[in-house]
C-alpha positions in Angstrom: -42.0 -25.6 -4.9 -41.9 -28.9 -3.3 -39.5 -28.5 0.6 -36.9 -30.4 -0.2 -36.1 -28.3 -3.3 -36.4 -24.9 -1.4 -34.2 -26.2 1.3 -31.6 -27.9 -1.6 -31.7 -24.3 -3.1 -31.1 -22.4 0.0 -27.8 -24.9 1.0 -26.1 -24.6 -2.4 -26.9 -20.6 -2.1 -25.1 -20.8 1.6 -22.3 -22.6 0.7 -21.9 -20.3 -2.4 -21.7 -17.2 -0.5 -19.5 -18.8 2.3 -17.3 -19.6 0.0 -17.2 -16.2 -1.1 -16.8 -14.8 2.1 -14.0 -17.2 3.0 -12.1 -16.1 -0.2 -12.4 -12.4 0.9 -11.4 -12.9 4.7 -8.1 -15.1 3.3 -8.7 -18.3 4.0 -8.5 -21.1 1.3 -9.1 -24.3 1.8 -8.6 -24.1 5.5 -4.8 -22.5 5.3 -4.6 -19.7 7.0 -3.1 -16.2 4.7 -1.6 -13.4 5.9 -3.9 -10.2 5.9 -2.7 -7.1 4.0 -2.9 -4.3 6.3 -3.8 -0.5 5.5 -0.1 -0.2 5.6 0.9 -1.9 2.6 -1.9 -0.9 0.4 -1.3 2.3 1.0 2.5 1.5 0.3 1.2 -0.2 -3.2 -0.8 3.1 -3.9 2.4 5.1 -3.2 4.3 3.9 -5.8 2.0 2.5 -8.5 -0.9 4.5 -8.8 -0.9 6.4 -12.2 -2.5 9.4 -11.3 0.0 10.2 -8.8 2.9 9.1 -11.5 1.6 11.7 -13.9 2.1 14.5 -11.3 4.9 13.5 -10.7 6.1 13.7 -14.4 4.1 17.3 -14.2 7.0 18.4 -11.3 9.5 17.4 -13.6 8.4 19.7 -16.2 7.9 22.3 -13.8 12.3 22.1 -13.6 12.6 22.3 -16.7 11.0 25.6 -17.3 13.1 27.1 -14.7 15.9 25.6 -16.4 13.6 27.6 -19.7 13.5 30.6 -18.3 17.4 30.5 -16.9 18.4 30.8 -20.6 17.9 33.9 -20.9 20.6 34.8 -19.0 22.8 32.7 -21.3 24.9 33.5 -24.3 24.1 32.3 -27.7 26.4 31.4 -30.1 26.2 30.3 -34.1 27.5 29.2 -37.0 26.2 31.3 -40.1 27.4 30.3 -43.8 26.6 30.8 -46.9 27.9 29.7 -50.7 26.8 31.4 -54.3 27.5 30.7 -57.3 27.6 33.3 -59.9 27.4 33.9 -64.3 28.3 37.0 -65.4 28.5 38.3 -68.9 29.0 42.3 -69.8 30.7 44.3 -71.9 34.1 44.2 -69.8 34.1 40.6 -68.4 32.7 37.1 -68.7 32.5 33.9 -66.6 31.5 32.0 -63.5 32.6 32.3 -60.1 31.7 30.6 -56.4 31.5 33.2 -53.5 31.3 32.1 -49.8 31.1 33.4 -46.3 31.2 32.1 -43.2 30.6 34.1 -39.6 30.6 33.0 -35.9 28.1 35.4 -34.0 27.5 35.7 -30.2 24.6 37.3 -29.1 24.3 38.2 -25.1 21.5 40.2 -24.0 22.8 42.7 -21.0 19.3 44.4 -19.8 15.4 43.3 -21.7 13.7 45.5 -19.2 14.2 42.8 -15.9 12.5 40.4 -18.3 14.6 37.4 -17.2 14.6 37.8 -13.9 11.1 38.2 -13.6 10.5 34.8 -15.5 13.2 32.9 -13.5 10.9 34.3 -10.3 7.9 33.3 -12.2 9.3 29.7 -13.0 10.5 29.3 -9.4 7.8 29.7 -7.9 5.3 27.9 -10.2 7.7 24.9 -9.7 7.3 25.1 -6.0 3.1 25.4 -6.4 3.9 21.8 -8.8 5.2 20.6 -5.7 2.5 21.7 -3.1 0.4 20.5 -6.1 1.6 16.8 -6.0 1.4 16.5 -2.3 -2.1 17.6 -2.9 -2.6 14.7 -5.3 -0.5 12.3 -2.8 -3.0 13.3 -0.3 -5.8 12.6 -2.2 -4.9 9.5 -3.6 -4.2 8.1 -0.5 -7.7 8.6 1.2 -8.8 7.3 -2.0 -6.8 4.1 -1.2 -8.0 4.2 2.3 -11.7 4.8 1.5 -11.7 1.8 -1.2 -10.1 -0.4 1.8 -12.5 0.7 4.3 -15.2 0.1 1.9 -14.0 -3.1 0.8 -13.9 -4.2 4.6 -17.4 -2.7 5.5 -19.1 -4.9 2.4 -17.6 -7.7 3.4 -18.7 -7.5 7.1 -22.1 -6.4 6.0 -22.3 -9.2 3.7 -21.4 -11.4 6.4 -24.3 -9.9 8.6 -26.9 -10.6 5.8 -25.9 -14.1 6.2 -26.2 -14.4 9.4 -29.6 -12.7 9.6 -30.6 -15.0 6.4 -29.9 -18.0 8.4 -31.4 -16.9 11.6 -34.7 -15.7 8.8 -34.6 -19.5 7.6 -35.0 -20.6 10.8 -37.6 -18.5 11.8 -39.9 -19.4 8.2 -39.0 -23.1 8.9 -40.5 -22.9 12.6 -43.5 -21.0 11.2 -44.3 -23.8 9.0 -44.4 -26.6 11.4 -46.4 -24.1 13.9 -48.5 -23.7 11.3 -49.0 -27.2 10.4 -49.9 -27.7 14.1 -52.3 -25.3 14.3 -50.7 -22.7 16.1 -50.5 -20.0 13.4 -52.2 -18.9 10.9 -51.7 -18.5 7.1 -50.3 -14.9 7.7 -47.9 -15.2 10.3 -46.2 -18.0 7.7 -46.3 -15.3 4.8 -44.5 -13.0 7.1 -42.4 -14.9 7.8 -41.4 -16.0 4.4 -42.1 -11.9 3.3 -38.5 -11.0 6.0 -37.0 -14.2 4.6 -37.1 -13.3 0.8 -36.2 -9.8 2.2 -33.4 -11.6 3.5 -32.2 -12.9 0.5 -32.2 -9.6 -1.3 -29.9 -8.4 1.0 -27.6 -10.9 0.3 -28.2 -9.8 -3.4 -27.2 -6.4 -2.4 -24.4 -6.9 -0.4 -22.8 -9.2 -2.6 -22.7 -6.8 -5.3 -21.9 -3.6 -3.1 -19.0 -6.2 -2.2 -17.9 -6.8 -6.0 -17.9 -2.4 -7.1 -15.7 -2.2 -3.6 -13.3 -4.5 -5.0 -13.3 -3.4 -8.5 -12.7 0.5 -6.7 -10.3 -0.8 -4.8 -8.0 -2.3 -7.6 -7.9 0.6 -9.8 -6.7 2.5 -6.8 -4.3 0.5 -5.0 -3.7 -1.6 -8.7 -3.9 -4.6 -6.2 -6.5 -7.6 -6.1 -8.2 -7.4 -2.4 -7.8 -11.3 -1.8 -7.2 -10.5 2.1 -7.8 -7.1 4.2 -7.4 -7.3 8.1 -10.0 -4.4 9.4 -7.9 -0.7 9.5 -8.1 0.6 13.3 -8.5 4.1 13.6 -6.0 6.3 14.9 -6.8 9.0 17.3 -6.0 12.9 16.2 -2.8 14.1 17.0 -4.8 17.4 18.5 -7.3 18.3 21.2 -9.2 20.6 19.6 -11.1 21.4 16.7 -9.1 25.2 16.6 -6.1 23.4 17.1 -6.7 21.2 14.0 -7.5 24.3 12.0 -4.6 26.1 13.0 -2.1 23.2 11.9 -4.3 23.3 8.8 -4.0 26.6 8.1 -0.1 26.1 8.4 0.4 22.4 6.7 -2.6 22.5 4.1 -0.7 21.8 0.6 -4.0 23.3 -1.3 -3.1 26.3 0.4 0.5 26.7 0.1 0.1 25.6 -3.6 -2.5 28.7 -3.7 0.2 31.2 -2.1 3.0 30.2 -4.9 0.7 30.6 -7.7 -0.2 33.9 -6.3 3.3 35.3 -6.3 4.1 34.1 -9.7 1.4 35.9 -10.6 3.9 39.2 -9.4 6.5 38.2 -11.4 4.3 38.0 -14.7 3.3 41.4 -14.2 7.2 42.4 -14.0 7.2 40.3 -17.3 4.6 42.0 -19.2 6.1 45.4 -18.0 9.6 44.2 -19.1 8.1 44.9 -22.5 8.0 48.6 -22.4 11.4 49.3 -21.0 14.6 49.3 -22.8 16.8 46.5 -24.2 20.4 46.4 -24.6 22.3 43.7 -26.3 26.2 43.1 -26.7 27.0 41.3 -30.3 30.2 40.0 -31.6 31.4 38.6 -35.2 34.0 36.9 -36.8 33.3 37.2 -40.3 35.6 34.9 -43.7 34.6 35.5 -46.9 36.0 34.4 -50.2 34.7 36.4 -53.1 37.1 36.3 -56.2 34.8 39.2 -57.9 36.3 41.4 -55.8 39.8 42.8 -56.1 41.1 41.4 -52.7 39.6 38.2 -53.3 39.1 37.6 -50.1 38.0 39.5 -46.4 38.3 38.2 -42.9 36.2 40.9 -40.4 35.8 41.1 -36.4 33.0 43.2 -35.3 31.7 43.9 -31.8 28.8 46.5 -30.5 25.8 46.9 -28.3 22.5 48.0 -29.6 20.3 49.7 -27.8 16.3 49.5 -28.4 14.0 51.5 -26.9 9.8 50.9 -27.6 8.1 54.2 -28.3 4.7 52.5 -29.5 3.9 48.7 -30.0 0.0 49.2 -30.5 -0.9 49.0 -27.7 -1.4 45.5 -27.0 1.4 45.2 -24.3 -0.6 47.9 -22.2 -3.6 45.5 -22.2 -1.4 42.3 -21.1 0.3 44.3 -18.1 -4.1 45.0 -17.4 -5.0 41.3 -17.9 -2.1 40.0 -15.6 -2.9 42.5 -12.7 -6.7 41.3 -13.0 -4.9 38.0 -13.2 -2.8 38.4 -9.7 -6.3 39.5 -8.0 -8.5 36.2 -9.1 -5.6 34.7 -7.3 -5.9 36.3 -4.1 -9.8 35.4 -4.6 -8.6 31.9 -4.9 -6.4 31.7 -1.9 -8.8 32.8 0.1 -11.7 30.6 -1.0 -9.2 27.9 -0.6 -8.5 28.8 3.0 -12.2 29.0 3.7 -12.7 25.3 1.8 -9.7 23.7 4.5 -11.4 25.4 7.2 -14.6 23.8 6.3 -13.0 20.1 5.5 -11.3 20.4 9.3 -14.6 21.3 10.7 -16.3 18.4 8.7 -13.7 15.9 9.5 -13.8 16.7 13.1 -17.2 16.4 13.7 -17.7 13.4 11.4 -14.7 11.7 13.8 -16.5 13.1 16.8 -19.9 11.2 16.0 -18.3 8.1 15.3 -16.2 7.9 17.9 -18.8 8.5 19.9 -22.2 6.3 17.6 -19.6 3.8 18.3 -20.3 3.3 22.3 -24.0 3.7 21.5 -24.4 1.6 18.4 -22.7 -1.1 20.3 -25.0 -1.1 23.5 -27.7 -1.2 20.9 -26.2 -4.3 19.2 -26.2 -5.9 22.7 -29.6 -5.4 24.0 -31.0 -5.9 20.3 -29.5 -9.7 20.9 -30.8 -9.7 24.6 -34.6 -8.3 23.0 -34.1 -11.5 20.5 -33.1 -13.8 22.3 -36.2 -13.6 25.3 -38.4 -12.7 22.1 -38.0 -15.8 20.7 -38.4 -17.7 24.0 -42.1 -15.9 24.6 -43.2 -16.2 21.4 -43.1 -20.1 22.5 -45.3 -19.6 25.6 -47.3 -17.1 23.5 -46.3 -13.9 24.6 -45.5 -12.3 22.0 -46.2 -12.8 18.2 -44.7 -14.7 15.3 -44.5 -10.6 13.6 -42.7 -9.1 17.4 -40.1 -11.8 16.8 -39.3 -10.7 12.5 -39.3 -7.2 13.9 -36.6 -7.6 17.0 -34.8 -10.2 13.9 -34.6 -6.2 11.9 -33.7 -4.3 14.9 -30.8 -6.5 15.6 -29.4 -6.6 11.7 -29.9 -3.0 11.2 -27.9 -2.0 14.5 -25.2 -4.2 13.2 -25.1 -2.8 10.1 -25.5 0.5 11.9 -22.3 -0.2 13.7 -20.0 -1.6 10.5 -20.7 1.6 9.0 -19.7 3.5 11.9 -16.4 2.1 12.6 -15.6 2.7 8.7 -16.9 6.0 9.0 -14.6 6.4 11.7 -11.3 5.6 10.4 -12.2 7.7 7.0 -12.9 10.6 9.2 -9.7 10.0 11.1 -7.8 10.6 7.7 -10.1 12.7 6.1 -8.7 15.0 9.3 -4.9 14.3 8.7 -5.3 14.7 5.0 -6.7 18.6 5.9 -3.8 19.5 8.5 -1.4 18.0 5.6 0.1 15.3 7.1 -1.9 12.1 4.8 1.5 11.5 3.1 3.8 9.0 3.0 6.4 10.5 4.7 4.2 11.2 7.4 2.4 7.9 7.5 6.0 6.5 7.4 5.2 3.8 4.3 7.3 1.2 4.0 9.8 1.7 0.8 12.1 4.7 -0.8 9.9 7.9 -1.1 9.9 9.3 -3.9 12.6 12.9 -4.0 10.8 15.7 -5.2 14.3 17.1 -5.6 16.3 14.9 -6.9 15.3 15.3 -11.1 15.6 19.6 -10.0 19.2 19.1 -8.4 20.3 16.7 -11.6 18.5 19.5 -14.5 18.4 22.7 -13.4 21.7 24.0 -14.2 22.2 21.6 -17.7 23.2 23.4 -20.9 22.9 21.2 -23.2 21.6 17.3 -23.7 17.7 16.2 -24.2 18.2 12.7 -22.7 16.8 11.6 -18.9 
C-alpha cells in the first residue's frame, strides 16, 4: 500500500475515533455539556428501572393477602332466592302454581381451630420478608447501575489510552522507516515495529467495542443514553474494620432479615395446618319469606339462629402429612438463614479486601505509570545515540500502556468495591444514598388497603 494511502487511512481512522470519544466525554462541536454524575443515574435507576417496579407491584400484593387472610375474621352475609313453578294433576286437585323463597343468611365463624390467626401471622410476616425482599432488589439494582457507569467510564478511558499509545505506535513505525531507509535498521526492526503498530490498532478494535456493550448495559439499567459521565469518586467506608463491617452487616443485611421473616411464617403455617384437626364452631342466622300457595297458609316468614359445632375424628389422613411437610418446611428455612448469613459474611470479606487492594494498587499502579513515562521517555532518546534498540523502545511503549490500563481498572475496581461493601452492611439504597427525588413509601399502598372491605379499584 502506497504511504500516502496508509497515512490517509490512519487520519480518517483518528478523527473517527476522536470523534467518538468527544461524543462520550460530552463535548459537541466544541460546547461544553454538563456531565451526569453517579448521582443522577442512580436517581434515574431509582425510579424507572422495571425490575425494581415489579417488586414493588410484588409488595403490593403481599398487602393484600394480609388484607386475605384478615377476612376470616369477618362476617359473611347473602342473599339466597329461589322461584318454582309447579303442574299438578291428581285425583283431588288440578292446576299450576308459582312458589318462591327468599332468605338473608349470616355466617360468622367463632373458633376454626386458631386458623385465622395463624394465617393473619403468616401473611404479616411474609409481607414484611416482600419488603426486606425489595430492598434486596433496590440494592442490587443499584450496584448494577453503578457497575454499568463505572464500566462505561473505564472503556471510555481505556479507549482513550489505545489512542494515545496508537499514535505514539505511528510514530514509532514512521521513524523506523526513514531509519531504515538510511541505513540504520534493518528489515526486522521495521516489521516490529509495524507488528506493535497493527497490535495497536486492534486495541482500538477492542476497546471501541468493550465501549459500545458498556453503553448498551448501561441503558437497560439506568433506561438512560450515556452521552456524558463525569468519572464516580470512591467514597471511603463508613468503618475501620473488616469485623466492624460484618457486624453492621449482620445487623442491616436485607437478605438476612428477609430470611428471618420467612422463617417465622413458616411457624404460623404449622399453626395453620394444625388448625385443621381442632374443632370449629360457627354462629348462623336466617331470615327466611316464602310464598307457597300449595300450602294451606300460603305463605311463611322464619328467623332462625344457632351455632354448630364440628369436630374431625378422621380426614384420611392427609392433614397429618401437611402438619409433617410444613415442620420439614420451617427447618429448610433455618438452613437457609444460616447459609445466607454465611453468604453476607463472605460478600463483606470480599468487598473489603477487594477495596483494600485497590485502594492500595492505586498508589503503586500510579508510581508505575510515572516511571513507565520516565523509562520511555530516556528510551527513546538512547535509542537515537544507539543505546538501546528499536525492540527496547516497542517494549517500554507496552509497559507504559499496560500500567495505564492497569490503573483505569483499578480505580473502577475501587469505587465498585466501595459499594459492593455498602450494598452488604445494607445501606446501597436510596434513602441512604440520599437520591435526589420522592422515595418511593413502602407503606403507603399497606396503610390505604389493609383494612378495605369492599372495592377492587387502585
Amino acid at each position: 500500500m502506497p504511504e500516502g494511502t496508509r497515512q490517509g487511512k490512519r487520519l480518517q481512522r483518528w478523527f473517527a475515533l476522536s470523534w467518538f470519544s468527544c461524543l462520550l466525554s460530552g463535548l459537541a462541536l466544541g460546547d461544553e455539556l454538563q456531565a451526569q454524575t453517579l448521582e443522577e443515574a442512580l436517581a434515574s435507576t431509582y425510579f424507572s428501572n422495571p425490575t425494581l417496579q415489579a417488586q414493588r407491584a410484588t409488595l403490593r400484593a403481599a398487602t393484600e393477602v394480609v388484607a386475605e387472610a384478615k377476612g376470616g375474621w369477618h362476617p359473611t352475609l347473602a342473599i339466597e332466592s329461589d322461584i318454582q313453578a309447579n303442574s299438578i294433576d291428581d285425583s283431588s286437585d288440578s292446576g299450576r302454581f308459582t312458589s318462591s323463597s327468599t332468605a338473608l343468611v349470616l355466617e360468622q365463624n367463632l373458633y376454626q381451630g386458631g386458623q385465622t390467626t395463624a394465617s393473619v401471622s403468616q401473611a404479616e410476616n411474609l409481607l414484611l420478608y416482600e419488603r426486606a425482599l425489595l430492598q434486596v432488589t433496590e440494592q442490587e439494582v443499584l450496584l448494577s447501575a453503578i457497575e454499568a457507569y463505572a464500566d462505561v467510564v473505564n472503556a471510555v478511558a481505556i479507549m482513550d489510552l489505545t489512542q494515545a499509545n496508537e499514535r505514539r505506535l505511528f510514530k514509532q513505525l514512521d521513524a523506523a522507516k526513514k531509519r531504515f531507509s538510511a541505513g540504520e535498521l534493518t528489515s526486522t526492526d521495521v516489521a516490529q515495529a509495524n507488528a506493535r503498530y497493527a497490535g495497536a490498532i486492534a486495541e482500538q478494535d477492542r476497546a471501541l467495542s468493550a465501549v459500545e456493550a458498556s453503553k448498551a448495559l448501561y441503558q437497560s439499567v439506568t433506561g438512560q443514553e450515556p452521552d456524558s459521565l463525569s468519572r464516580p469518586t470512591q467514597q471511603p467506608p463508613s468503618v475501620a474494620s473488616e469485623r466492624e463491617a460484618l457486624e453492621l452487616a449482620m445487623q442491616g443485611n436485607p437478605a438476612i432479615r428477609a430470611s428471618r421473616y420467612r422463617l417465622v411464617a413458616s411457624m404460623a403455617d404449622i399453626r395453620i395446618a394444625k388448625s385443621v384437626i381442632y374443632p370449629s364452631l360457627d354462629l348462623q342466622a336466617e331470615l327466611t319469606y316464602a310464598d307457597d300457595p300449595s300450602l294451606e297458609t300460603g305463605y311463611e316468614r322464619a328467623a332462625v339462629i344457632g351455632v354448630e359445632l364440628r369436630v374431625p375424628l378422621y380426614q384420611g389422613g392427609g392433614e397429618y402429612a401437611r402438619i409433617r411437610r410444613a415442620h420439614q418446611e420451617m427447618s429448610r428455612l433455618e438452613h437457609d438463614l444460616a447459609a445466607v448469613k454465611r453468604a453476607v459474611a463472605a460478600e463483606v470479606s470480599q468487598a473489603w479486601h477487594d477495596l483494600s487492594a485497590a485502594s492500595s494498587g492505586i498508589g503503586s499502579i500510579k508510581r508505575q505509570v510515572s516511571a513507565a513515562r520516565q523509562a520511555l521517555a530516556g528510551g527513546s532518546k538512547e535509542v537515537e545515540v544507539g543505546q538501546r534498540t528499536l525492540l527496547d523502545v516497542l517494549d517500554l511503549e507496552r509497559d507504559l500502556f499496560e500500567a495505564e490500563v492497569a490503573l483505569e481498572t483499578a480505580r473502577r475496581d475501587e469505587v465498585v468495591a466501595a459499594y459492593r461493601l455498602r450494598l452488604a452492611q445494607g445501606t446501597l439504597t436510596a434513602d441512604a444514598l440520599e437520591l435526589s427525588g420522592d422515595h418511593d413509601d413502602a407503606d403507603r399502598y399497606d396503610r390505604d388497603h389493609r383494612h378495605r372491605l369492599t372495592g377492587i379499584g387502585n
